[in-house]
N, C-alpha and C positions, 0 to 999 in steps of 0.2 A: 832268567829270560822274562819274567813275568814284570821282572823290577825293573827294568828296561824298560818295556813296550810300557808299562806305566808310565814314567818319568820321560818318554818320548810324546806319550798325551796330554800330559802333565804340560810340557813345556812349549809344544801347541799351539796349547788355548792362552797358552802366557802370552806369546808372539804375537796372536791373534788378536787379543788386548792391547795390544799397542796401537791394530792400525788406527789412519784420523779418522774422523767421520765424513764420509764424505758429502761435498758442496750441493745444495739441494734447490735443483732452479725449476719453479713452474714454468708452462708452458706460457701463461700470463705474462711472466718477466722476460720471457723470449721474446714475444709478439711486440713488447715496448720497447725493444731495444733501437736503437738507431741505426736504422741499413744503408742510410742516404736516401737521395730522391732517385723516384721508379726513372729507370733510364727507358725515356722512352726511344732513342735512337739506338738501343744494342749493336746492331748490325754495323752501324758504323764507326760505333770506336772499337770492336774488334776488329775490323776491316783493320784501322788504323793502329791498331796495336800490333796487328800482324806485318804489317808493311813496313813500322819500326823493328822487329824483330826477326822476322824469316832471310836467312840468305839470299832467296831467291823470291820474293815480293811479287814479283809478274807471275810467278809461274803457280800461285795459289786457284786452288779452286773449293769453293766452297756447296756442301751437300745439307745445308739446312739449319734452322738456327732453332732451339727452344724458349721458350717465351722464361723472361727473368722470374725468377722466384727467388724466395728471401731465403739468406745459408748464413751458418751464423758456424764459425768455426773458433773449438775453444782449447786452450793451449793451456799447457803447466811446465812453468820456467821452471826445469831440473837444475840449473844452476842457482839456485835463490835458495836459501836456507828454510824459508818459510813454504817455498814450491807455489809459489805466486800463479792466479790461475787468469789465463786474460781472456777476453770474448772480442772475436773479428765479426761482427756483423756485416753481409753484404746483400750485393745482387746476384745469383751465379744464371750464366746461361751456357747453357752446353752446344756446340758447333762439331760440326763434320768435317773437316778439314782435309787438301790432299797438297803436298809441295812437295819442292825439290832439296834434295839434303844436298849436301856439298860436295858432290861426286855427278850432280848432273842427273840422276833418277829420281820418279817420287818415290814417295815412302811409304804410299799407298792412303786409304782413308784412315784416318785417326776420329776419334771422340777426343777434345777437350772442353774443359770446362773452364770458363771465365768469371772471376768475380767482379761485381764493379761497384763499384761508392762514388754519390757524387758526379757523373759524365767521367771518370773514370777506371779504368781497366787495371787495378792494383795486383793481380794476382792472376796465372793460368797453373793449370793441372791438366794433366793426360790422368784423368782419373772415372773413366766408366760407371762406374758402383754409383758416384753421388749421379751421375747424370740419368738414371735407369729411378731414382726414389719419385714417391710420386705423391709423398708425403707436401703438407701447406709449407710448412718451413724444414728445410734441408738441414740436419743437425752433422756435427762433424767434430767427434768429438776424443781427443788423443785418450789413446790407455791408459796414461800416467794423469789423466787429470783428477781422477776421482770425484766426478760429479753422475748427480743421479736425477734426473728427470722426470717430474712428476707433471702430471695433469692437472 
């Protein structure tokens, strides 16, 4: 029993050993990265983003916008041998949103979050959690990327 539980700690710290190290970004390399230019009309390329995308366009009503702030979301390509790690630098601004699904009722108030680069609207999420931080820059950061963030 004894030669067991050994050779199960044993083999471990083997394991352990292997993982990579993971990618090590100041907050300095954050702050420089490229987000695009501050949108200063949010309110209307959501409008307009919404109006290309909602079923029902007329029937949107909106509960308030949050002022853009820089989100920098970072990915690691599990299909790449090397586990490629990318960085989405944006704008996000979070909106209240209420429409109608496609049966004719709304669907009540939602939270999403919009990203934007540029005057435009690349990205939305129904995602709470980032819109609630209240941090300078919004970090968003996948499990699998193995990156560690320092000051």
């Amino acid at each position: 029993m004894r030669k067991r539980l050994l050779a199960a700690l044993f083999g471990s710290f083997l394991l352990a050993g292997c993982l990579p190290k993971p990618t090590v970004l100041t907050m300095d390399q954050i702050r420089r990265m490229d987000y695009g230019s501050y949108p200063r009309n949010y309110e209307q390329l959501i409008k307009r983003h919404l109006a290309q995308t909602l079923i029902d366009p007329h029937s949107v009503m909106y509960g308030g916008f949050t002022r853009p702030r820089k989100y920098l979301h970072v990915h690691k390509n599990q299909y790449v041998a090397a586990g490629q790690i990318s960085y989405y630098p944006s704008y996000m601004v979070c909106a209240r949103v209420n429409a109608k699904n496609s049966y004719g009722g709304y669907t009540g108030w939602q939270t999403h979050a919009f990203f934007i680069k540029n005057g435009e609207v690349i990205n939305s999420d129904q995602h709470p959690l980032k819109c609630d931080s209240q941090d300078e820059i919004v970090l968003d950061i996948e499990a699998l990327a193995n990156v560690e963030v320092q000051p």
